[in-house]
LONUMAR-381834 format. One record per atom (N, C-alpha, C): x, y, z negated; residue in one letter. Coordinates in pm, whole numbers, plus 50000, padded with zeros to 5 digits. Layout:
residues N
XYZA...
This chain:
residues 464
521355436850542X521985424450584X523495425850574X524275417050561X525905418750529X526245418050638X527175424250697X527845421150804X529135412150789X529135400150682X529725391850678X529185380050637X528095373950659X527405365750661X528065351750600X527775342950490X528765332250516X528105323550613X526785319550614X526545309050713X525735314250813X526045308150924X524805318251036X523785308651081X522345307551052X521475296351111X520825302551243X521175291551357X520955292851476X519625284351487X518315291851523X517245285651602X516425293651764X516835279551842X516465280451946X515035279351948X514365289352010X512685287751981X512135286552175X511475275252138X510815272952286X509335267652234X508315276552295X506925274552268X506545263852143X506855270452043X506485265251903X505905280651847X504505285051848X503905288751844X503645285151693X503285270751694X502305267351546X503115265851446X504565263751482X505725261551350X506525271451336X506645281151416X507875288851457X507615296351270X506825301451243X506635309351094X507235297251005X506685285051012X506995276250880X508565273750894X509125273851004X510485268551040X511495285551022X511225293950999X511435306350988X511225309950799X510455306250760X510485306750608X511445298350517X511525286350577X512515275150547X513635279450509X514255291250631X515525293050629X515615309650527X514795312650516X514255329850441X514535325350301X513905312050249X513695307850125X514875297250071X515895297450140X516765286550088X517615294149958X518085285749913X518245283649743X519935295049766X520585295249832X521435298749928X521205314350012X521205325549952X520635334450041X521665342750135X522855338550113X523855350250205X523945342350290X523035349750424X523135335550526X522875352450680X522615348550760X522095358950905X521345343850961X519945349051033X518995342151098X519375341651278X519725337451343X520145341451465X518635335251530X517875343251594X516715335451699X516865334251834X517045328951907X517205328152033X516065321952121X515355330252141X513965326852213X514265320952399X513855314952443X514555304952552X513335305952611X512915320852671X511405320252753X510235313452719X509505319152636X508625311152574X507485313852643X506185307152664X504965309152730X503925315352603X504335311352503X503195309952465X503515323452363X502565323652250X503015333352131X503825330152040X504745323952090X506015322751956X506795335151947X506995342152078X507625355952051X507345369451923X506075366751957X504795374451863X504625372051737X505195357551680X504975354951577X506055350051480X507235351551564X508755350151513X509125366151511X508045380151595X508785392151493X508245396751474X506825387251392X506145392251322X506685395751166X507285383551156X508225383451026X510045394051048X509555402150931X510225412250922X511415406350801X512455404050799X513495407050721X515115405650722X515765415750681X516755425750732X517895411450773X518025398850692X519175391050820X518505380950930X517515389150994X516795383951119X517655388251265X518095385151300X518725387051451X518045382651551X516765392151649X516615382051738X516745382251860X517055374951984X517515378552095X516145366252213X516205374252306X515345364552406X516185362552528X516055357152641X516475347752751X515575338852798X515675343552973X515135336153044X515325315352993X514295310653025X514305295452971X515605293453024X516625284352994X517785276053034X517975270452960X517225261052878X517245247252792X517545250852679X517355241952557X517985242052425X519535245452402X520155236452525X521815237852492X522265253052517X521535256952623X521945270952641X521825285052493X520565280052485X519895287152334X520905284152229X521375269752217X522355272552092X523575275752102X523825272552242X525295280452268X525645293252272X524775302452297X524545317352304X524025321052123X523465316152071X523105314551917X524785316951855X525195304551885X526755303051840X527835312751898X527535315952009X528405326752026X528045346151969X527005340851908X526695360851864X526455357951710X526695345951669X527125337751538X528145349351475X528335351951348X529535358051256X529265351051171X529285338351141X529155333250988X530615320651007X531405323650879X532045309750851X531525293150911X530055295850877X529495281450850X528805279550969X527775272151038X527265271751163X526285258551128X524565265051098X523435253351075X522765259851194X522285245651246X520725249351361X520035242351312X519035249651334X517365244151337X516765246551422X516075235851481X515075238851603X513845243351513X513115251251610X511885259751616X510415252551565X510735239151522X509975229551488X509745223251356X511375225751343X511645215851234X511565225251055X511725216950971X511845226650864X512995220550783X513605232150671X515285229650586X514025225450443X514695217750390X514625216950229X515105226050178X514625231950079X514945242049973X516475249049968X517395235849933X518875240349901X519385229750028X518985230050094X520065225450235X521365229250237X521315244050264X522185254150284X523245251550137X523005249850029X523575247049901X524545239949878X523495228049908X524225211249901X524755212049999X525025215150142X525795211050235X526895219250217X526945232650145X528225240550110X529265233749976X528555227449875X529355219849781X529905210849855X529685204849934X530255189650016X531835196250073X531465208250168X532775216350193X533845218750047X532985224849954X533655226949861X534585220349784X534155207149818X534595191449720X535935185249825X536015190049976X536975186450070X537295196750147X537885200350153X538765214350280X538825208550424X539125191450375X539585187250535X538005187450649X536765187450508X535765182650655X535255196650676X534885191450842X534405200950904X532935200350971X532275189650919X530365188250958X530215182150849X529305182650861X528195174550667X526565172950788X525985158450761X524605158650765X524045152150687X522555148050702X521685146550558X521145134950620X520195125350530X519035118550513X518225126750600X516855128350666X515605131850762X514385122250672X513205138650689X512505129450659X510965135150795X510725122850793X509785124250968X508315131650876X508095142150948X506925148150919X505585146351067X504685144551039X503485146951204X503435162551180X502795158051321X502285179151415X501755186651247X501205180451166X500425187051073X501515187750929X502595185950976X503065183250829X502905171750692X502435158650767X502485147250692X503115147250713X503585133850567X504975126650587X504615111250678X505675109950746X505575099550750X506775085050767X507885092550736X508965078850670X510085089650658X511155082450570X512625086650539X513295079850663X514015084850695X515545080650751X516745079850721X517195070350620X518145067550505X519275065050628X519895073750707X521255074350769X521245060250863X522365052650879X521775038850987X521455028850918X521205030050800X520645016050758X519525010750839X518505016950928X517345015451012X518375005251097X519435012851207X520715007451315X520944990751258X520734989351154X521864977451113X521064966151060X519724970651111X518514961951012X518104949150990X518934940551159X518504926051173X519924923251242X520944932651171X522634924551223X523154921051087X524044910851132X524774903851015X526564906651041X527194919650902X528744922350894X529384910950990X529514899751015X530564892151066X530244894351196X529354897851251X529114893551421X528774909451450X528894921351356X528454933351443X529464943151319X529144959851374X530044966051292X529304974051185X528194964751116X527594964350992X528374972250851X529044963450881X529914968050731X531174975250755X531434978050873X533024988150917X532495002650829X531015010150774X530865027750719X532005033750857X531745032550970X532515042551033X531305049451091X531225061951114X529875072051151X529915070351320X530865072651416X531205066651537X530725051351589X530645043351507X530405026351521X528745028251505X528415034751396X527295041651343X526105044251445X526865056251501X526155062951616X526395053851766X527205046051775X526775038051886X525595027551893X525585026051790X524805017151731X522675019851747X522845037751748X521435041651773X521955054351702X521135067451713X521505082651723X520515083851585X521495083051466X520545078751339X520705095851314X521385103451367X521785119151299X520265124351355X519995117551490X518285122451577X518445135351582X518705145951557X518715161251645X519475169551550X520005179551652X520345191251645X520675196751518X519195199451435X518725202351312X519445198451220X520115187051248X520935181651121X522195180551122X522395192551204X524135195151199X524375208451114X525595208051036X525905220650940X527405218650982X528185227751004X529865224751054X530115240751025X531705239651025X532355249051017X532705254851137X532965271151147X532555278051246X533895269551383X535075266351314X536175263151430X535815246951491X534625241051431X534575232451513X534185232451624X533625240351712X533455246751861X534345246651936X535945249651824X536955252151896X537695239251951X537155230151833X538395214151845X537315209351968X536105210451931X535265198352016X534435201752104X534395215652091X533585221752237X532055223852202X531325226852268X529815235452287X529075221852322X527785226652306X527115216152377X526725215652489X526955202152597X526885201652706X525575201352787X524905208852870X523755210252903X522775201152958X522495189852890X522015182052874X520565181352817X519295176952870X517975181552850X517285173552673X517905157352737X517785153652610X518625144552511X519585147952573X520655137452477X521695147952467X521715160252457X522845169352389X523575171152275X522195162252176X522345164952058X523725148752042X523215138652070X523985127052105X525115123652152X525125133652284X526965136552335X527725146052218X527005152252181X527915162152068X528025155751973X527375150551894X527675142651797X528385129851810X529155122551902X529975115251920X530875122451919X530915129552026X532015137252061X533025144451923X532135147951828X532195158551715X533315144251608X532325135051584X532705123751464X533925120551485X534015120151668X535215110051660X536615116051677X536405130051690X537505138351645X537805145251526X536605152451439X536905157051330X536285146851248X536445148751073X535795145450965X534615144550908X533695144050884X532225143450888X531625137550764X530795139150703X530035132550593X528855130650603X527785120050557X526335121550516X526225122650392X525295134050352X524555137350251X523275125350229X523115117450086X522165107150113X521035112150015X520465126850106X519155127350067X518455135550163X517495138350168X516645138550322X516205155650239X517305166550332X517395180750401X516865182650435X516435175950532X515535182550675X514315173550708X513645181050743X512025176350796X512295178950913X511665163850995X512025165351165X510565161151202X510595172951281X508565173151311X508595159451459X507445151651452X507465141351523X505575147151612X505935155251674X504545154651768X504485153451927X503635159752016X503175154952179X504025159952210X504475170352180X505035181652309X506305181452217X507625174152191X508555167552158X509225167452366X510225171552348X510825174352462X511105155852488X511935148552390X512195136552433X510975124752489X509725132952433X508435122052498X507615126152661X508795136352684X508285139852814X508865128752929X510125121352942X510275111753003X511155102252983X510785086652897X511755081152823X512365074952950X512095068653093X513325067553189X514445079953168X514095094753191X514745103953210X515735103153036X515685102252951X516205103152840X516645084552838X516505076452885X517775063952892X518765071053003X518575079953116X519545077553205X520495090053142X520155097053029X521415108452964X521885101952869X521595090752772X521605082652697X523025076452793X522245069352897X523585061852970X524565070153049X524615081253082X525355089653142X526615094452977X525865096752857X526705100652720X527645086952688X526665073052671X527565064852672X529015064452734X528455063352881X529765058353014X530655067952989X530495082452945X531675092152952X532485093952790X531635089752726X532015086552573X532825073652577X532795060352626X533345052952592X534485052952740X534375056852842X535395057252967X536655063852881X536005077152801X537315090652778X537665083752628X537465074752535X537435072052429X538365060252429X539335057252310X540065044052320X539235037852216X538245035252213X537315027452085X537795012052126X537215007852210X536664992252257X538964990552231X539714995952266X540944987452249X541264990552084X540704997552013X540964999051903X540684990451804X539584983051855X538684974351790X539604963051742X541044960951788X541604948651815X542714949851666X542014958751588X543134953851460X543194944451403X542644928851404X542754921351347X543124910251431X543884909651524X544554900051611X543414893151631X541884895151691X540754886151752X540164894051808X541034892951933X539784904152049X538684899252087X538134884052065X537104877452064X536154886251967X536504885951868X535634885951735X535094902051746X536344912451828X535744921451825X534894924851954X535444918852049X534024920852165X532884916352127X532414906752004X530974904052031X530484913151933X531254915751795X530584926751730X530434935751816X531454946251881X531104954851993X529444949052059X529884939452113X528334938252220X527494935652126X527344933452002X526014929951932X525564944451848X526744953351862X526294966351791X525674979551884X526184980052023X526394990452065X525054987852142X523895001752115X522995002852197X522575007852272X522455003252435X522955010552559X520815016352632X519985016552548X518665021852584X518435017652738X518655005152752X518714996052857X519064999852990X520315006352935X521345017053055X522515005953076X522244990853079X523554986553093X524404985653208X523174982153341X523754984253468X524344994853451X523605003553461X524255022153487X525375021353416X525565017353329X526925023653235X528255012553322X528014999653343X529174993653395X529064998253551X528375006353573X528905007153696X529275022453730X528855027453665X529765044453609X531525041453548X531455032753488X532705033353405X533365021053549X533045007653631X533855001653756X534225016553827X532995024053884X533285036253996X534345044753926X534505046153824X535425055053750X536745055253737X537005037353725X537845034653717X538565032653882X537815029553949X538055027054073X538305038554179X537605050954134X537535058354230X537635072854125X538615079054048X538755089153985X538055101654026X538135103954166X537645116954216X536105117954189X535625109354137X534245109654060X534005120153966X535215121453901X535415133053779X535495127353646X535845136353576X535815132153407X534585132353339X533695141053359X532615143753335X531235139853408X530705132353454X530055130253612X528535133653534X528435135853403X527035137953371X526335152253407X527465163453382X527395170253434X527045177653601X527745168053693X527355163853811X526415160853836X525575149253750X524435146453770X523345155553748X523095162853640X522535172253571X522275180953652X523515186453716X523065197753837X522225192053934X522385185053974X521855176254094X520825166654114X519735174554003X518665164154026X518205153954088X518375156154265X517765146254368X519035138454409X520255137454304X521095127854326X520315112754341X520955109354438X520455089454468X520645082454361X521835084954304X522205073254185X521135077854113X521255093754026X520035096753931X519135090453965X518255091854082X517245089054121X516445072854094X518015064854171X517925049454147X517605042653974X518135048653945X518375047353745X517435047453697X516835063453736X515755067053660X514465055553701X514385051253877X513895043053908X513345027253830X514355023653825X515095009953754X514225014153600X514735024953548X514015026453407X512745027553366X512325031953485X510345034153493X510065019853497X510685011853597X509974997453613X509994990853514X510844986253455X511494981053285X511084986453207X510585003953157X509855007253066X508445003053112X507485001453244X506254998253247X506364982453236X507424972253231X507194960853215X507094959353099X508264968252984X508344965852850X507314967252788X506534982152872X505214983552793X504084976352762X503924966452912X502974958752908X503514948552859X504204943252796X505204934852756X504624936252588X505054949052597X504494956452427X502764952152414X502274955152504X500954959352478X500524942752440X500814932752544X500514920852510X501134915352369X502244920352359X502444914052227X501844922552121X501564934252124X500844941752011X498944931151975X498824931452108X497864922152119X497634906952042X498664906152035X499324887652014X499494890751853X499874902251841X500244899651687X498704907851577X498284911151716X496834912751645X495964903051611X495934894451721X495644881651734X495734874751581X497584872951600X497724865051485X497504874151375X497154883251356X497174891851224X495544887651201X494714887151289X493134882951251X493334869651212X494294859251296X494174843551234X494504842351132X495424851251074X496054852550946X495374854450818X494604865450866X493434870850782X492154858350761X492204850650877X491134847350894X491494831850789X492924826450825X493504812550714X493144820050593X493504836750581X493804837050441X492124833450405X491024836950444X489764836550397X489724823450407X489714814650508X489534802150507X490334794350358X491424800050354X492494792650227X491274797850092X491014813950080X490544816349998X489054811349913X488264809750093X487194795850057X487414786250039X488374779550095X488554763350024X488854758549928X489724774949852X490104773849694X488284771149627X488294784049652X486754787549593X486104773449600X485974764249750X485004752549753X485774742649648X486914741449637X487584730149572X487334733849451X487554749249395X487194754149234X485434747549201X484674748549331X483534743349285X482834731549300X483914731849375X484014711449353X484264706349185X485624710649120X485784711649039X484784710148929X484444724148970X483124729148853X482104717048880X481454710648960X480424706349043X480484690248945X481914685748975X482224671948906X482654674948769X482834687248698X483004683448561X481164688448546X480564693548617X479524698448580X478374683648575X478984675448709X478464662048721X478384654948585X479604651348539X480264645848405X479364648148299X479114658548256X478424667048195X476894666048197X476564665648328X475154657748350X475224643248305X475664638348344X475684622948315X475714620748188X476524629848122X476754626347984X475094633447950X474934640647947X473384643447913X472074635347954X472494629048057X471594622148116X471354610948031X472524605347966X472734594347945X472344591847792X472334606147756X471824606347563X470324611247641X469884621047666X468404618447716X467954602947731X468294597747832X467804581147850X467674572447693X468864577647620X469004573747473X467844579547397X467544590947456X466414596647308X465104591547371X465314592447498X464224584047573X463354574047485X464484565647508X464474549547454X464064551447279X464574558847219X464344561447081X462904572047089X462534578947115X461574582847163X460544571247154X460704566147284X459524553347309X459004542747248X460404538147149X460424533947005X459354542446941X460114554846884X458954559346812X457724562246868X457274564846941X455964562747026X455314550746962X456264538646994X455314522946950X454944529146841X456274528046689X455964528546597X455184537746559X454724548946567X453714560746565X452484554146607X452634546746741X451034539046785X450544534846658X452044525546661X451314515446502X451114519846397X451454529646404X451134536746273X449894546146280X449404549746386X447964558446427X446744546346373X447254533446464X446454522946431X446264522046324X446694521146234X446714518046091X446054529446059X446414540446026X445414552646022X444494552146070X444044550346154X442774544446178X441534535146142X442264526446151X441664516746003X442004521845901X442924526245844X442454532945693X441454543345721X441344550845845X440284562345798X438994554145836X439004549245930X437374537845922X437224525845794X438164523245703X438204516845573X437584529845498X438164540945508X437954550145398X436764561045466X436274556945551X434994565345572X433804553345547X434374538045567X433034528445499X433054530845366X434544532545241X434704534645155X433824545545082X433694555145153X433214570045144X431324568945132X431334559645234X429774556045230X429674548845128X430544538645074X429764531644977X430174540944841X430944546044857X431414559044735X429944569444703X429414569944848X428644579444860X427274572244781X427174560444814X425844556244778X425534554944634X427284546544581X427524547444437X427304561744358X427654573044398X427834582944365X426204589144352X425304581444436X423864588044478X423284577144336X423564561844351X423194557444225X423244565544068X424984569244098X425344577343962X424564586443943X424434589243997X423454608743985X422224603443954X421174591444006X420364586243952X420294580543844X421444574643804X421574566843648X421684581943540X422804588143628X422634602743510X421624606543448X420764612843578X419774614243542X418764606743463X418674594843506X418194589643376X418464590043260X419444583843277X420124588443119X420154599543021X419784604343142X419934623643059X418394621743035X417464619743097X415884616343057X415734606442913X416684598842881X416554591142819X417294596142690X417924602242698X418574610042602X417864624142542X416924626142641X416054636242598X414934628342527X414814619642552X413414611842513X413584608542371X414974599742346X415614600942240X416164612142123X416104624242180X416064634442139X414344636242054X413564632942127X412404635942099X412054628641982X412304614942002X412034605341898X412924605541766X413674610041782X414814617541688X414094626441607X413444633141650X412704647441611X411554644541534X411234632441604X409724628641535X410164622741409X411254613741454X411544604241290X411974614541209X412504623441211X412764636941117X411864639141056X410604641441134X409504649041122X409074638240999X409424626741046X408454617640958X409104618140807X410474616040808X411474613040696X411224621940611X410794637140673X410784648940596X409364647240501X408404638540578X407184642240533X406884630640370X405794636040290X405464630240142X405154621640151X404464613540201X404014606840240X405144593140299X406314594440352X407314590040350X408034586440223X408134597140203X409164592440080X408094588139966X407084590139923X406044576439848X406014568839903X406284565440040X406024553040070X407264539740060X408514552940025X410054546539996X410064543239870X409534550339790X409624549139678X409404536739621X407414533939677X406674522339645X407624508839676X408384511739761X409114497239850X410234497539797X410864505139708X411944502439656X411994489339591X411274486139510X412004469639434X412254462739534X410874461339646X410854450239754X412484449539847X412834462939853X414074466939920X415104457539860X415074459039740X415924459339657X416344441639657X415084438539658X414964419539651X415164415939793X415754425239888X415444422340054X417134421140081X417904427639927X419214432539989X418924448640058X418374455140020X418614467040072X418184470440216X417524464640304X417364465740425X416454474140437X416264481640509X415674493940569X414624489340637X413294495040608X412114489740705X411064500940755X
């Protein structure tokens, strides 16, 4: 390991057991390797101890301590720190590849800045994704530049606006900024929030616009342990941020202190700490010996009345909001089924009207068929007559031509009788034929022609 480290990554590990290895490789594997690992284990219950040294390699530093919160862990991190540069990561979270890289070119490109953070991208307990966090464009989502401080790009206006930097994890700074702006103040869950005001609105700062860091979103998330308790540090960071801050008179560069109080009030989001905050910043003003710091005060002093009252006030308003939520989650379920339910209804009535459509050109279409049917009908039935009349007639011709047939037949029975005769008669004639031969041939003949010749002769020749 070098004993000149350029960047030193500080992770505070508190019972992350199931990430502590993945959030530990992150920083082993960056693109970037001259770095020292600082671990600062913050009393852990469980086996994260066991499994953060399990992993062996030579710029691992690790140190343990009784629990005393995150702020304590990174402040003690930062103080046994030797690196130029100064990244934390909580014990949860994981770096992109070249984090460490890209956030050193940003230095490289300006001398004057002294923090760089990134884009976030929200991972679940298991390592899904589940959205980007493109810097405050989320903050600015349903305000309009003229009436809020939309379009001022100041990172301060930014972060009043809603804590778009969201943790720890996504701070990278140079080692002397500790010195201008101080440590972080021991604060359970808005440390990361007072420091990062605190940080912007004194030194230089940049966002990187691409998402570095994976910020794990699961149960055991320190901020979902009590959202009253995290509005009343929320409103305790506000009141001492804007009491010690000349923002709100600064606002007045354009000769309309109108114009800038309502952007102010339409930008700045107080996690429904507004009582608390005007009446931290009246007592403050009214009564100094309160202190400069009174969050601190509070912090120690758990069973303080005011704490107490606040946190009070915030339970009731978060269980009204909730049920507030729940009914309207309800309501927009509601309308999300009526919605669904027009869209089917719209989608059948298309469909019924398409077959309406179809139904009356299909009608049309019948009719028109109907209407040449009735036509062939009619021509049809025509020919029917004429076919009758014409069977009829065939009819009588075949009863003409079957009397025909009979008398054909009878003629035909005559013929065959006349034939036959005839053919008898022709034989008979045959016979007599034969005989007169017989005779012509015989002597007796022809002496007897002979003798009759004169007589012939005086007869004219006639044959007898």
């Amino acid at each position: 390991m070098s004993d000149n480290p350029l960047i030193s990554v500080i992770v505070p590990l508190y019972n992350h057991e199931k990430y502590i290895a993945e959030t530990i490789r992150s920083v082993l594997s960056q693109s970037h390797e001259n770095l020292e690992l600082i671990i600062v284990n913050d009393g852990s219950s469980d086996g994260s101890e066991k499994v953060a040294q399990g992993i062996t390699d030579s710029r691992i530093r690790y140190y343990t301590q009784e629990n005393q919160g995150a702020p304590q862990a990174i402040n003690r991190g930062i103080a046994l720190s030797r690196g130029e540069y100064i990244s934390i990561l909580n014990s949860d979270d994981v770096y992109a590849p070249t984090r460490l890289e890209d956030c050193l070119k940003m230095f490289a490109c300006d001398e004057s800045l002294s923090a760089v953070f990134s884009h976030l991208e929200f991972i679940d307990g298991e390592g899904q994704f589940i959205k980007y966090l493109r810097g405050p464009e989320e903050n600015w989502e349903n305000h309009k530049p003229g009436t809020s401080f939309k379009a001022e790009n100041n990172i301060v206006l930014d972060l009043l606006a809603g804590n778009f930097l969201t943790t720890t994890s996504n701070l990278f700074c140079r080692r002397n900024v500790f010195d201008s702006a101080g440590y972080f103040t021991d604060l359970r869950y808005a440390h990361d929030y007072e420091f990062f005001l605190r940080l912007c609105s004194k030194l230089k700062t940049c966002l990187i616009e691409k998402p570095l860091l994976k910020y794990r979103v699961h149960a055991s998330n320190t901020v979902k342990e009590s959202e009253a308790a995290v509005n009343f540090e929320v409103g305790l960071v506000l009141s001492d941020f804007l009491f010690a801050s000349d923002l709100p008179l600064s606002l007045n560069n354009a000769d309309d202190l109108d114009a800038a109080m309502t952007k102010f009030l339409n930008s700045v989001k107080t996690c429904n700490a507004d009582r608390m905050i005007l009446t931290l910043l009246l007592f403050r003003i009214k009564y100094p010996e309160i202190g400069k710091e009174p969050a601190l005060r509070f912090m120690k002093d758990p069973g303080n009345p005011f704490r107490e009252a606040c946190i009070k006030i915030f339970s009731v308003d978060l269980m009204s909001w909730r049920q507030w939520h729940q009914t309207n989650d309800r309501l927009i379920a509601i309308e999300k089924e009526l919605s669904q339910g027009w869209i089917q209804w719209q989608e059948t009535n298309d469909r019924l009207i398409t077959r309406e459509r179809e139904l009356s050109q299909g009608w049309s279409q019948w009719q028109e068929t109907n209407d040449r049917l009735i036509t062939r009908e009619r021509e049809l039935s025509q020919g029917w007559i004429q076919w009758q009349e014409t069977n009829d007639r065939l009819i009588t011709r075949e009863r003409e031509l079957s009397q025909g047939w009979s008398q054909w037949q009878e003629t035909n029975d005559r013929l065959i009788v006349a034939e036959e005769a005839l053919q008898k008669a022709k034989s008979d004639i045959s016979a007599l034929e034969g005989q007169m031969q017989a005779i012509h041939n015989s002597s007796s003949y022809r002496w007897g022609r002979l003798l009759t010749w004169p007589l012939r002769k005086l007869t004219g020749g006639t044959e007898l």
